[in-house]
ZAMARGU-4260 file (C-alpha; in steps of 0.2 Angstrom, whole numbers, plus 5000, padded with zeros to 4 digits):
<rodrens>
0) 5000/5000/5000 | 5007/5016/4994 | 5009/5030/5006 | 5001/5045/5000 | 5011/5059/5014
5) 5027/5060/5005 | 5018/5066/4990 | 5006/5078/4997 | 5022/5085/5006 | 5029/5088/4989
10) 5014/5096/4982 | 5013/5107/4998 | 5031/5112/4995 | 5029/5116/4976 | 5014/5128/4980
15) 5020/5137/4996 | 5037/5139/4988 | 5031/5144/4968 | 5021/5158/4978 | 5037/5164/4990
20) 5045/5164/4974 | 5033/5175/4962 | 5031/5187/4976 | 5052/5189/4978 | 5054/5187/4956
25) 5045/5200/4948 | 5052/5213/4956 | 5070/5205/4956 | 5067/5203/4936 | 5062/5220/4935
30) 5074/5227/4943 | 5089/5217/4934 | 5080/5220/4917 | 5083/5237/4923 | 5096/5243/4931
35) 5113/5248/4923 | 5122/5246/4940 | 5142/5239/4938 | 5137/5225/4947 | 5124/5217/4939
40) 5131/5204/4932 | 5140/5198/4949 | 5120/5197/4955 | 5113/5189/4939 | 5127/5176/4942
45) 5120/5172/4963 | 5105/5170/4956 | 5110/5158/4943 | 5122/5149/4954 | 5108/5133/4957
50) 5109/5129/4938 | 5127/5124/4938 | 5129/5120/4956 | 5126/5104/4963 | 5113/5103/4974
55) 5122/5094/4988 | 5134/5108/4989 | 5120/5122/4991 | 5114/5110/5003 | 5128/5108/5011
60) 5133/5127/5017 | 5114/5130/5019 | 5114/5115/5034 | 5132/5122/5041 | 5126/5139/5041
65) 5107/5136/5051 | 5114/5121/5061 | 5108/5121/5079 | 5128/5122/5083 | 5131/5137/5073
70) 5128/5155/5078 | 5115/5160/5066 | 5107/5143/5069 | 5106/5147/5086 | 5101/5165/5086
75) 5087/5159/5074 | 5081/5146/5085 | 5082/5157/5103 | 5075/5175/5095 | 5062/5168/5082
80) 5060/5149/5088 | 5063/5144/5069 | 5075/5129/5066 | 5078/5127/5050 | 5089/5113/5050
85) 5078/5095/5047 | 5060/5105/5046 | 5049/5109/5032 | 5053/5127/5034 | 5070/5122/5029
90) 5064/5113/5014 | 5055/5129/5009 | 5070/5141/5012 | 5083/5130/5002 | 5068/5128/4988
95) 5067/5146/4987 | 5087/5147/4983 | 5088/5131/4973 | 5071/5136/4960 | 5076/5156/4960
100) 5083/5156/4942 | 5068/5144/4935 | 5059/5158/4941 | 5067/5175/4939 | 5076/5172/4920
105) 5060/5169/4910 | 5050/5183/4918 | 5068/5195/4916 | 5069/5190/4897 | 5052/5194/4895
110) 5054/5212/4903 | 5069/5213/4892 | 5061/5210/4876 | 5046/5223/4880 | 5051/5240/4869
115) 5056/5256/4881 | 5042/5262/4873 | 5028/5254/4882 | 5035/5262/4898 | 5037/5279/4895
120) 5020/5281/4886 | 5012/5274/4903 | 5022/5285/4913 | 5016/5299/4900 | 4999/5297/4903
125) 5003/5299/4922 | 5005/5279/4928 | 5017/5277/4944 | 5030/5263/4942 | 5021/5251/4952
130) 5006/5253/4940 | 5019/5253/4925 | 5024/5236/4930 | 5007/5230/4937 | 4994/5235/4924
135) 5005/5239/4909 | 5021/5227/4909 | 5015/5211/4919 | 5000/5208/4905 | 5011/5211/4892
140) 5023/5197/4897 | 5009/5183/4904 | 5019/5168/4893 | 5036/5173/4903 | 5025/5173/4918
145) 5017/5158/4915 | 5032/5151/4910 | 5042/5155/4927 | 5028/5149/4936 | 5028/5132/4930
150) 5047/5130/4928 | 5048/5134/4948 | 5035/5123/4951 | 5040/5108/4942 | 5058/5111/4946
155) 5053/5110/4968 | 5045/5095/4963 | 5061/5085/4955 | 5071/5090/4968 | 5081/5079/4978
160) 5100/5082/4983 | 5096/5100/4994 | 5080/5096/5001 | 5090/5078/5006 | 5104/5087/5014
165) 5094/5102/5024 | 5077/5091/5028 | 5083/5072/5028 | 5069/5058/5028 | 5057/5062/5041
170) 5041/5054/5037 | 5027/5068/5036 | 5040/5080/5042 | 5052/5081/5027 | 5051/5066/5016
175) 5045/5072/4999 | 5044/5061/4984 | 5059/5063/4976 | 5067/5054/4993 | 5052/5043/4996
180) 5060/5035/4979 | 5074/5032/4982 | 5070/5025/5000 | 5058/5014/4992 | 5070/5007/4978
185) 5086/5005/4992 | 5073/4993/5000 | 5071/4985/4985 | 5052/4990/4982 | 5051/4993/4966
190) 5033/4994/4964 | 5031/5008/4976 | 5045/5017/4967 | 5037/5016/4952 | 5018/5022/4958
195) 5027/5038/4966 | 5039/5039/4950 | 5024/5038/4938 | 5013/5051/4945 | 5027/5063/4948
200) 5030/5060/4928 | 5011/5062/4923 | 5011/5078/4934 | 5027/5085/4927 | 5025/5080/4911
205) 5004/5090/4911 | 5010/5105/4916 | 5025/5105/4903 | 5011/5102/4891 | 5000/5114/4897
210) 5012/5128/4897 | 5017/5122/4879 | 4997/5122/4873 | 4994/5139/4884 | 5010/5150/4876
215) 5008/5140/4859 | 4990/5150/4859 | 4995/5165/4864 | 5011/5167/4851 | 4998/5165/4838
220) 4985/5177/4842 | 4999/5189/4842 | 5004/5184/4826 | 4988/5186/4818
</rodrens>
C-alpha cells in the first residue's frame, strides 16, 4: 500500500514555495531588466548559481550555516523559535534558493524584450512605476509569467540532493517524493518506486504540456 504523505508533502512544498518565489521574482526581474548598475552581472550570476551547482553543495553550506551548533542557527532558533535545519521550513527556504533562476530568468527575458516604449507612454499618461509594471508590463509578458511559474513549480517537485541534505527523511515532516523513491528502491520495492515515479512524471509531464498548449495560443493570436 502506497503511502500517499510524502507526495502531498511535495505538492505542499511546490505551491508554498512557487508563491514565495513570484512574490520575491517580479520585482528582482524587473529590477535586473533594469538597472545599469556595475554589478549586475556579479547578482545575475548568485542567482543563477543553482543551475550549475550541485545541489548537495547548496545544501551543504545552507545545513552548516542554520545548524543548531552554529551562531546563526542558534540566534534563529532562541529569537524567532525557527529551526531550519531538518524542518519543512528548511525545505522551503533551500527551495526558494535552489528554483530562484527557474523563476526569475523567464519573467527578466520577458521584461527585456518589451520595447522602452511601452513604459514611457504609461508614465506619460501619468501611471506610477508600480502601476507601469502592474497593469501595463505584467499583462504584456503573461507567457514569461506563465512560463516562470511552471518551471519553479515543476523544478521543487524534481528535487532531491538539497532538500536531502537540509530536511533528511522524516516521514510527514520532510520526506517528499523525490526521497520517498529512492528510500523505496534501496529497499528494494520497486513497485512503490514506480507508483510515486509515475505520478510525479504524469504531473510534470501535464503541466509542461499545458504551458506548451497555453504560450503556443497566445504566440499565435499575436501573430495574427
Amino acid at each position: 500500500m502506497i503511502d500517499w504523505g510524502p507526495l502531498l508533502l511535495t505538492f505542499k512544498l511546490a505551491f508554498i514555495t512557487t508563491g514565495i518565489l513570484l512574490i520575491l521574482g517580479v520585482p528582482l526581474s524587473y529590477w535586473l531588466s533594469q538597472t545599469k548598475w556595475r554589478g549586475k552581472p556579479i547578482l545575475e550570476s548568485l542567482v543563477s548559481m543553482p543551475l550549475v551547482l550541485p545541489p548537495t553543495v547548496l545544501g551543504f553550506y545552507i545545513l552548516v550555516t542554520f545548524s543548531p551548533n552554529g551562531t546563526l542557527g542558534q540566534w534563529l532558533i532562541e529569537n524567532l523559535g525557527l529551526q531550519l535545519v531538518f524542518s519543512f521550513e528548511g525545505l522551503i527556504f533551500a527551495s526558494v534558493i535552489y528554483s530562484l533562476p527557474f523563476m526569475v530568468q523567464p519573467i527578466q527575458a520577458g521584461f527585456s524584450n518589451l520595447p522602452a516604449s511601452l513604459s514611457e507612454a504609461s508614465y506619460l499618461l501619468g501611471k506610477s512605476k508600480k502601476q507601469t509594471l502592474f497593469k501595463v508590463l505584467l499583462p504584456n509578458i503573461k507567457p514569461s509569467l506563465l512560463s516562470g511559474i511552471v518551471l519553479a513549480f515543476a523544478h521543487t517537485i524534481g528535487e532531491f540532493g538539497v532538500v536531502l541534505m537540509i530536511g533528511g527523511n522524516i516521514p510527514g515532516k520532510t520526506q517528499v517524493a523525490s526521497i520517498a523513491i529512492y528510500e523505496e528502491v534501496e529497499l528494494l520495492n520497486y513497485d512503490a518506486a514506480n507508483i510515486y515515479s509515475l505520478i510525479l512524471f504524469i504531473i510534470s509531464f501535464s503541466i509542461l504540456l499545458l504551458v506548451y498548449l497555453i504560450n503556443g495560443g497566445y504566440l499565435k493570436r499575436i501573430v495574427k
